[in-house]
Biopython code that builds the backbone (N, CA, C, O; Angstrom):
import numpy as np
from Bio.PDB.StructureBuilder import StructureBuilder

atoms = [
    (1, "UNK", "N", (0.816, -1.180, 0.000)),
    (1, "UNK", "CA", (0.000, 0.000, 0.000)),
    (1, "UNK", "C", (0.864, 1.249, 0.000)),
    (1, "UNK", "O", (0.904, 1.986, 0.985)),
    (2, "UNK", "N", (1.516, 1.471, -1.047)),
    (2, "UNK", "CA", (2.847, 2.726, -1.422)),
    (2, "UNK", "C", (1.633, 3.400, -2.443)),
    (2, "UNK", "O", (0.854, 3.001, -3.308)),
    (3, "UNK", "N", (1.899, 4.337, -1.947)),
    (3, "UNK", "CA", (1.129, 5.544, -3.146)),
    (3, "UNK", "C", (0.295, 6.823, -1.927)),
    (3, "UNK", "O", (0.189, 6.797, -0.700)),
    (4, "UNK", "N", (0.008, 7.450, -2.568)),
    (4, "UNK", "CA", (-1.132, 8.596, -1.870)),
    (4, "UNK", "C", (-2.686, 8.075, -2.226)),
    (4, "UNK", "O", (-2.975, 7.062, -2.863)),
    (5, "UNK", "N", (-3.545, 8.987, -1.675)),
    (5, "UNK", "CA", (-5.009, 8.650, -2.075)),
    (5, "UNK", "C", (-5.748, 10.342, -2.461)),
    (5, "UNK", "O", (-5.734, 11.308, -1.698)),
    (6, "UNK", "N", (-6.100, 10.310, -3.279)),
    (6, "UNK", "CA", (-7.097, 11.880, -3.591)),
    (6, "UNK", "C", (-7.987, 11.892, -2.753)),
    (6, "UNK", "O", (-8.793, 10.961, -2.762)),
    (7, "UNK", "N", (-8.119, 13.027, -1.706)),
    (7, "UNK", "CA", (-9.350, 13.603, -1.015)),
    (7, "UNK", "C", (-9.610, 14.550, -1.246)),
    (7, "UNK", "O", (-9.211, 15.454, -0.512)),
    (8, "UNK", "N", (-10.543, 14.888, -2.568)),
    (8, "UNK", "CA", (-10.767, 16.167, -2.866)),
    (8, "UNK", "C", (-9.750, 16.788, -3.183)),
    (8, "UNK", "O", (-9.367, 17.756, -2.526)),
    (9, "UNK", "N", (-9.153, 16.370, -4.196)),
    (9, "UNK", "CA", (-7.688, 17.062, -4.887)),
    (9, "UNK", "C", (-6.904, 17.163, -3.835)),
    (9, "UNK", "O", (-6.064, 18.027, -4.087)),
    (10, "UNK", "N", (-6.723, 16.646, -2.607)),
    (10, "UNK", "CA", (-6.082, 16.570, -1.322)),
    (10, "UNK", "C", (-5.140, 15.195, -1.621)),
    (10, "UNK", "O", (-5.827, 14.177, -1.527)),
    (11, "UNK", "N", (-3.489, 14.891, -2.015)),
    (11, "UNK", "CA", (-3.542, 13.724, -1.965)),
    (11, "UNK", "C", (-2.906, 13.699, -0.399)),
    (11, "UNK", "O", (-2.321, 14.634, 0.148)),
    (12, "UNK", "N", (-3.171, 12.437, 0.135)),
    (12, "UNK", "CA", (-3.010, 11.844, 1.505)),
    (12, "UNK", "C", (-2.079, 10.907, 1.527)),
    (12, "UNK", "O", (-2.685, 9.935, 1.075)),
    (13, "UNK", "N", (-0.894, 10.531, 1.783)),
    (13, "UNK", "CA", (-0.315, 9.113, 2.204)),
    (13, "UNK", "C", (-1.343, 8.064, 2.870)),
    (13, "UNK", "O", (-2.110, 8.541, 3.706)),
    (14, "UNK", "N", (-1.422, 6.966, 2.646)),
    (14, "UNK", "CA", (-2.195, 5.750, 2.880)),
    (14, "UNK", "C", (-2.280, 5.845, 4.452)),
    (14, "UNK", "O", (-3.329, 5.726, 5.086)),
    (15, "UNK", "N", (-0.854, 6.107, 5.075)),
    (15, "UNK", "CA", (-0.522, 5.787, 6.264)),
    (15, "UNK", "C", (-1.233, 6.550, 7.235)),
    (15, "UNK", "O", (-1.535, 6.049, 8.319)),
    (16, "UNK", "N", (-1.676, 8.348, 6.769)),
    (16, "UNK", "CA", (-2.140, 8.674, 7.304)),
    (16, "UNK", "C", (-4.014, 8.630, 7.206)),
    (16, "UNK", "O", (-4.910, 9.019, 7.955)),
    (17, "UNK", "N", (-3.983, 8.146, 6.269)),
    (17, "UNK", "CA", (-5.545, 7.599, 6.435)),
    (17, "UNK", "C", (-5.886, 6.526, 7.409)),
    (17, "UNK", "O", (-6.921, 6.535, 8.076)),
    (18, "UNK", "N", (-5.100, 5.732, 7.454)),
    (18, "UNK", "CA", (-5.388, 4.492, 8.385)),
    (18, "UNK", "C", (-5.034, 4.479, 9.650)),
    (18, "UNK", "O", (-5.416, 3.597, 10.418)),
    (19, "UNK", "N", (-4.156, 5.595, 10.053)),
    (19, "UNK", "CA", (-3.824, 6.229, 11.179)),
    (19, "UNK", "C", (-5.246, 6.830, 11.704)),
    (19, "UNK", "O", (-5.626, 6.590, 12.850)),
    (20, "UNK", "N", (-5.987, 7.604, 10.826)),
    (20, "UNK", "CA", (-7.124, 8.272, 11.379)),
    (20, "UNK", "C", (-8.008, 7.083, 11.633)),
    (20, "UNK", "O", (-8.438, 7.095, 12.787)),
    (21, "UNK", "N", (-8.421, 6.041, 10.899)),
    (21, "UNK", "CA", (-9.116, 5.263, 10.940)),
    (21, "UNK", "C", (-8.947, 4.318, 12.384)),
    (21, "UNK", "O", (-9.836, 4.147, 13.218)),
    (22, "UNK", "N", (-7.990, 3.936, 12.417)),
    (22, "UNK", "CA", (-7.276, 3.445, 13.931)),
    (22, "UNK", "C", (-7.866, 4.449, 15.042)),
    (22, "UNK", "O", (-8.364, 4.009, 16.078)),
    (23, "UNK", "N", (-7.796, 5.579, 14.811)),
    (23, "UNK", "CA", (-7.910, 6.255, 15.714)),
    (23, "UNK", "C", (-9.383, 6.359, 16.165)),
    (23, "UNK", "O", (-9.540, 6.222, 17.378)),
    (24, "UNK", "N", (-10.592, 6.593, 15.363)),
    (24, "UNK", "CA", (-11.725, 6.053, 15.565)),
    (24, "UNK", "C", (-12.492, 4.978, 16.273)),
    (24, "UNK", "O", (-13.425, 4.918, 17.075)),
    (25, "UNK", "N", (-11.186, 3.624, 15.219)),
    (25, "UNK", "CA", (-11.689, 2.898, 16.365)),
    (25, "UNK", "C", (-11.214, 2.234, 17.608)),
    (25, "UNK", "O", (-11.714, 1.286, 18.213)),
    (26, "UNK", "N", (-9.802, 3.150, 17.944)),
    (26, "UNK", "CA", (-9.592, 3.423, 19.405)),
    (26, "UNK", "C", (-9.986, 3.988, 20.291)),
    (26, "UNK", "O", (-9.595, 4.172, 21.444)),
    (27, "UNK", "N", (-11.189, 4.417, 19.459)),
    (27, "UNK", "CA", (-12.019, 5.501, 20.525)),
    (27, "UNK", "C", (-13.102, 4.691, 20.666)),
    (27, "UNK", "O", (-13.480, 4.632, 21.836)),
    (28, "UNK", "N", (-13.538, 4.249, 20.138)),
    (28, "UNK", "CA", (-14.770, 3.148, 20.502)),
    (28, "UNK", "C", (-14.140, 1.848, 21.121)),
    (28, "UNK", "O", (-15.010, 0.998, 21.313)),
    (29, "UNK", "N", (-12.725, 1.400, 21.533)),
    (29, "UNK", "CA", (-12.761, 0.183, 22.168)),
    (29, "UNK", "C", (-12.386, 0.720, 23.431)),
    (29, "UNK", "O", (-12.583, -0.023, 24.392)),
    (30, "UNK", "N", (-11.628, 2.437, 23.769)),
    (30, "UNK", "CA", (-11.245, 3.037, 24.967)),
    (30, "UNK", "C", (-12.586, 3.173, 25.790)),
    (30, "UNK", "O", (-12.548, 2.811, 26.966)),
    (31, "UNK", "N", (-13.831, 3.690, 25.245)),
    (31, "UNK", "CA", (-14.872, 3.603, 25.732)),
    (31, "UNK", "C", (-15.659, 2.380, 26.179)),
    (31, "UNK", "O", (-16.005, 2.378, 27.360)),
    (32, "UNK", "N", (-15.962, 1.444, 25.499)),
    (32, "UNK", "CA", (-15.213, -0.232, 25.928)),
    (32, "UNK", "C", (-15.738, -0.711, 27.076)),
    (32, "UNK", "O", (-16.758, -1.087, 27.654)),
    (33, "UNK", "N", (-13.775, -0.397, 27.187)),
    (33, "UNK", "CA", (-12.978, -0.719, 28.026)),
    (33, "UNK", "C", (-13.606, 0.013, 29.340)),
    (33, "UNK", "O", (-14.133, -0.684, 30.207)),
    (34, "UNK", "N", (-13.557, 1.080, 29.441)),
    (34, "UNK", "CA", (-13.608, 2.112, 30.388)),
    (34, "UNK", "C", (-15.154, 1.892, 30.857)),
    (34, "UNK", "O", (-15.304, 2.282, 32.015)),
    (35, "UNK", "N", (-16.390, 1.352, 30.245)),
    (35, "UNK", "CA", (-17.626, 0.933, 30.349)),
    (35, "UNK", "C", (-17.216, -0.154, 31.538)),
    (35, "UNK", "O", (-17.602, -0.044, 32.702)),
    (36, "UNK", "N", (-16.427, -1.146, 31.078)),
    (36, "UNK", "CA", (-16.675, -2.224, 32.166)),
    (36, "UNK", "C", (-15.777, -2.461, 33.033)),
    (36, "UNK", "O", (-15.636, -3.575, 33.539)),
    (37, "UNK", "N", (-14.975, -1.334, 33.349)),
    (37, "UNK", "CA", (-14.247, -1.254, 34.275)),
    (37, "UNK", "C", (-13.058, -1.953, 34.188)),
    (37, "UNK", "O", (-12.678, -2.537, 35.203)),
    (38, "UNK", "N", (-12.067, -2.041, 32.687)),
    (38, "UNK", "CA", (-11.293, -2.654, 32.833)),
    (38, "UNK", "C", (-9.852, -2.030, 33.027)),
    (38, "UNK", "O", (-8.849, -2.702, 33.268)),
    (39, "UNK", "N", (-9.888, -0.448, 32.867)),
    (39, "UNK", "CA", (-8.738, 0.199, 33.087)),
    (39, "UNK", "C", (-8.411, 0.231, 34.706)),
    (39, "UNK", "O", (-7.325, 0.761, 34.939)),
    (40, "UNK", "N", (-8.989, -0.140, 35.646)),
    (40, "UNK", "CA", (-8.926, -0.531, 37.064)),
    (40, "UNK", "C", (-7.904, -1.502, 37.476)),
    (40, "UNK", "O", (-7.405, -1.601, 38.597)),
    (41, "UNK", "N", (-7.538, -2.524, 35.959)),
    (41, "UNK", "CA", (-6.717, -3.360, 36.551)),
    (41, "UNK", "C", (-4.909, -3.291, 35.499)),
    (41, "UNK", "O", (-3.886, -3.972, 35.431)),
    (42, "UNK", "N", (-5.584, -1.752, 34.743)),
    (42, "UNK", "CA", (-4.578, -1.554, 34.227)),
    (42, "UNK", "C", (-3.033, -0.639, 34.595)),
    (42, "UNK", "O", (-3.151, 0.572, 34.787)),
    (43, "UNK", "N", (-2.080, -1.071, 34.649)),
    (43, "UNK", "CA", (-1.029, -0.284, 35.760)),
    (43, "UNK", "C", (-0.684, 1.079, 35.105)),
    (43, "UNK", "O", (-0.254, 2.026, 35.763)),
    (44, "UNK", "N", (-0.921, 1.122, 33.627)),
    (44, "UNK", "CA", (-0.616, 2.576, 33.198)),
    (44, "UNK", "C", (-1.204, 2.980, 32.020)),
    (44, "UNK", "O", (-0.812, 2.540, 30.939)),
    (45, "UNK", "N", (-2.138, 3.801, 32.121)),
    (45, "UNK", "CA", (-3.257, 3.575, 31.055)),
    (45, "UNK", "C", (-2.595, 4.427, 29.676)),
    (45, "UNK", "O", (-2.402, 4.086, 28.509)),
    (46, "UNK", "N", (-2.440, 5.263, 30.178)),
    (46, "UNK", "CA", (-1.380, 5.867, 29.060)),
    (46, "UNK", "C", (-0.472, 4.862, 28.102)),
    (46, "UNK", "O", (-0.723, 4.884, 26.897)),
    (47, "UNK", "N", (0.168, 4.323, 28.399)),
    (47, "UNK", "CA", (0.990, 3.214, 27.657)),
    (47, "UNK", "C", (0.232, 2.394, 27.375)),
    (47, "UNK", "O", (0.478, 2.122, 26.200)),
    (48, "UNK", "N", (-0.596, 1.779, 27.728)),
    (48, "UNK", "CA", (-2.106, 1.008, 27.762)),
    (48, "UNK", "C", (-2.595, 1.486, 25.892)),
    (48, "UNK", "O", (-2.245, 1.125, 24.769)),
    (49, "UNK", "N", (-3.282, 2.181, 26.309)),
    (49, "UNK", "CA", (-3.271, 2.945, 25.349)),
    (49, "UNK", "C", (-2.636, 3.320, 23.800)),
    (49, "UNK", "O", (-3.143, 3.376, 22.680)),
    (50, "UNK", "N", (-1.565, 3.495, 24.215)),
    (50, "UNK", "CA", (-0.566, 3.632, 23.208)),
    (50, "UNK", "C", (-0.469, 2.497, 23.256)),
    (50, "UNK", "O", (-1.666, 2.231, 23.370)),
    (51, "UNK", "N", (0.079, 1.451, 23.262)),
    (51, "UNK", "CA", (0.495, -0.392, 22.530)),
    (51, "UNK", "C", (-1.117, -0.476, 21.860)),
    (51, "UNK", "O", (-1.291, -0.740, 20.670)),
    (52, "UNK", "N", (-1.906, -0.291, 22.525)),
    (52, "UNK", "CA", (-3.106, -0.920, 21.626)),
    (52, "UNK", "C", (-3.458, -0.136, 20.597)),
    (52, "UNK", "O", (-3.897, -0.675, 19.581)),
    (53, "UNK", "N", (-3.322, 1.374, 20.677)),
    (53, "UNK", "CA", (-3.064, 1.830, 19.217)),
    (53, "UNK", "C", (-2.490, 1.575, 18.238)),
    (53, "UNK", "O", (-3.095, 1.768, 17.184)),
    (54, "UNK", "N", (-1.359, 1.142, 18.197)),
    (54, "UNK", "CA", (-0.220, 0.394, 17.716)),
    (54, "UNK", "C", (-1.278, -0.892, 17.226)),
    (54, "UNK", "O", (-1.849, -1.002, 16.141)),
    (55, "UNK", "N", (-1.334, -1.854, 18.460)),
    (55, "UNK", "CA", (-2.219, -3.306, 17.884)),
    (55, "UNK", "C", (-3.016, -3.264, 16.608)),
    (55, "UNK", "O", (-2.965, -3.923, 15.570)),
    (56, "UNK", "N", (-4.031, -1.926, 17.173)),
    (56, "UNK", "CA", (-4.932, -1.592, 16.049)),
    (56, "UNK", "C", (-4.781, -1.172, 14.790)),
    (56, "UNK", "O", (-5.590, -1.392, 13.889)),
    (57, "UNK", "N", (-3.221, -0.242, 14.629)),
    (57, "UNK", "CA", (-3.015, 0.157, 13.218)),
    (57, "UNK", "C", (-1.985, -1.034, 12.708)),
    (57, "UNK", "O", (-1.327, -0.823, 11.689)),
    (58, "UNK", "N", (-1.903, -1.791, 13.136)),
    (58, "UNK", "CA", (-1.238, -3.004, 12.781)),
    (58, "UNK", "C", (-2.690, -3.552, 12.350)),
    (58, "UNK", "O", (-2.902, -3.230, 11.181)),
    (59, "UNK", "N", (-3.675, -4.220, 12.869)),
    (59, "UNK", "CA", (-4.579, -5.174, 12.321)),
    (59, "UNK", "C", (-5.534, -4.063, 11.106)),
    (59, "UNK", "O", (-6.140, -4.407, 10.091)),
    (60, "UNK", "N", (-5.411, -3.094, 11.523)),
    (60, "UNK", "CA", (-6.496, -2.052, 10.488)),
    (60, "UNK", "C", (-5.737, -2.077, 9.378)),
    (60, "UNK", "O", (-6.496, -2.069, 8.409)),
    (61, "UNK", "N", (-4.278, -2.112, 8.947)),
    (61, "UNK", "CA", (-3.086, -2.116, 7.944)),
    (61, "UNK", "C", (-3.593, -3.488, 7.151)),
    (61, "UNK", "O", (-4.199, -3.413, 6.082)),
    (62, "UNK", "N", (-3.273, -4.752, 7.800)),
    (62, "UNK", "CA", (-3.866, -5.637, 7.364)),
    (62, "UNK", "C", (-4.500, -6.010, 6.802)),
    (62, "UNK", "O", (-4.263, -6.819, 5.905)),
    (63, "UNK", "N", (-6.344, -5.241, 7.331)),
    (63, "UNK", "CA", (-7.011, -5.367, 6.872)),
    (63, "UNK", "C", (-7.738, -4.883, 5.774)),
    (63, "UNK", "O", (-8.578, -5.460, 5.083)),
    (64, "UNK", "N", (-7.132, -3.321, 5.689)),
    (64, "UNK", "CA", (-6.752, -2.780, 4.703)),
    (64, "UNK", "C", (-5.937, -3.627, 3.212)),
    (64, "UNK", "O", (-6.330, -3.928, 2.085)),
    (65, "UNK", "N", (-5.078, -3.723, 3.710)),
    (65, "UNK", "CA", (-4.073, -5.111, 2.490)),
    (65, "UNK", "C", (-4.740, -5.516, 2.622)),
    (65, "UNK", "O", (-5.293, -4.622, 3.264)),
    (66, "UNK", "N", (-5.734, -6.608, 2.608)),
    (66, "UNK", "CA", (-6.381, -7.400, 2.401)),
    (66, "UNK", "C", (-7.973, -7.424, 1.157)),
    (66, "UNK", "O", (-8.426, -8.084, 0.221)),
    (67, "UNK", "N", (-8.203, -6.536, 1.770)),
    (67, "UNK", "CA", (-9.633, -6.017, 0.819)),
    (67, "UNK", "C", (-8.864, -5.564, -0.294)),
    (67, "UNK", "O", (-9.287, -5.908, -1.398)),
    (68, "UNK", "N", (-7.278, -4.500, -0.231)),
    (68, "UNK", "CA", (-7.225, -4.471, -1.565)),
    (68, "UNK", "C", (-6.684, -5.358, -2.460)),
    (68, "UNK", "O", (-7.017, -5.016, -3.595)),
    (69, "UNK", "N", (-5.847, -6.565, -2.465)),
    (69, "UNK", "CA", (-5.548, -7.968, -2.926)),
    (69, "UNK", "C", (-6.726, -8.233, -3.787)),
    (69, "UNK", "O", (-6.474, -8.548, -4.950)),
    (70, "UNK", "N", (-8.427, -8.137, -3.288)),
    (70, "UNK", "CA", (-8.790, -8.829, -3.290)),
    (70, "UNK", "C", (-9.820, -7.470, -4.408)),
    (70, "UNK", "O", (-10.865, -7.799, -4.971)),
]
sb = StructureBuilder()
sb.init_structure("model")
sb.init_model(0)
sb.init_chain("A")
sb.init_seg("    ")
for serial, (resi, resn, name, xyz) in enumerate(atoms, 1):
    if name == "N":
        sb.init_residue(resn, " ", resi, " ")
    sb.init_atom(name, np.array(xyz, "f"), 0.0, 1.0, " ", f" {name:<3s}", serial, name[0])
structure = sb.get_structure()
């Protein structure tokens, strides 16, 4: 996935599209999380946080490659 993408004569690097996209839905699993009380048993939510952002633009990358293969 090397190239830019047109947003409205805007081109974008891939990376930062899927960065935003990650970020969305790190906001819906932080809320979650935080619903059932699981940052209570977490020792530093901040870093918490950050690795699973990471997790997520790792599997969103993926999944991304994937649909376009296909």
């Amino acid at each position: 996935m090397i190239g830019e993408a047109s947003f409205y004569g805007l081109y974008v690097p891939w990376l930062m599209l899927l960065c935003g996209i990650t970020l969305a839905v790190q906001w819906f699993v932080r809320r979650a999380l935080g619903a059932i009380g699981f940052y209570r048993w977490v020792w530093h939510p901040a870093l918490f946080d950050t690795a699973m952002y990471v997790l997520l633009l790792y599997a969103v990358s993926n999944v991304a490659s994937t649909l376009q293969t296909h």
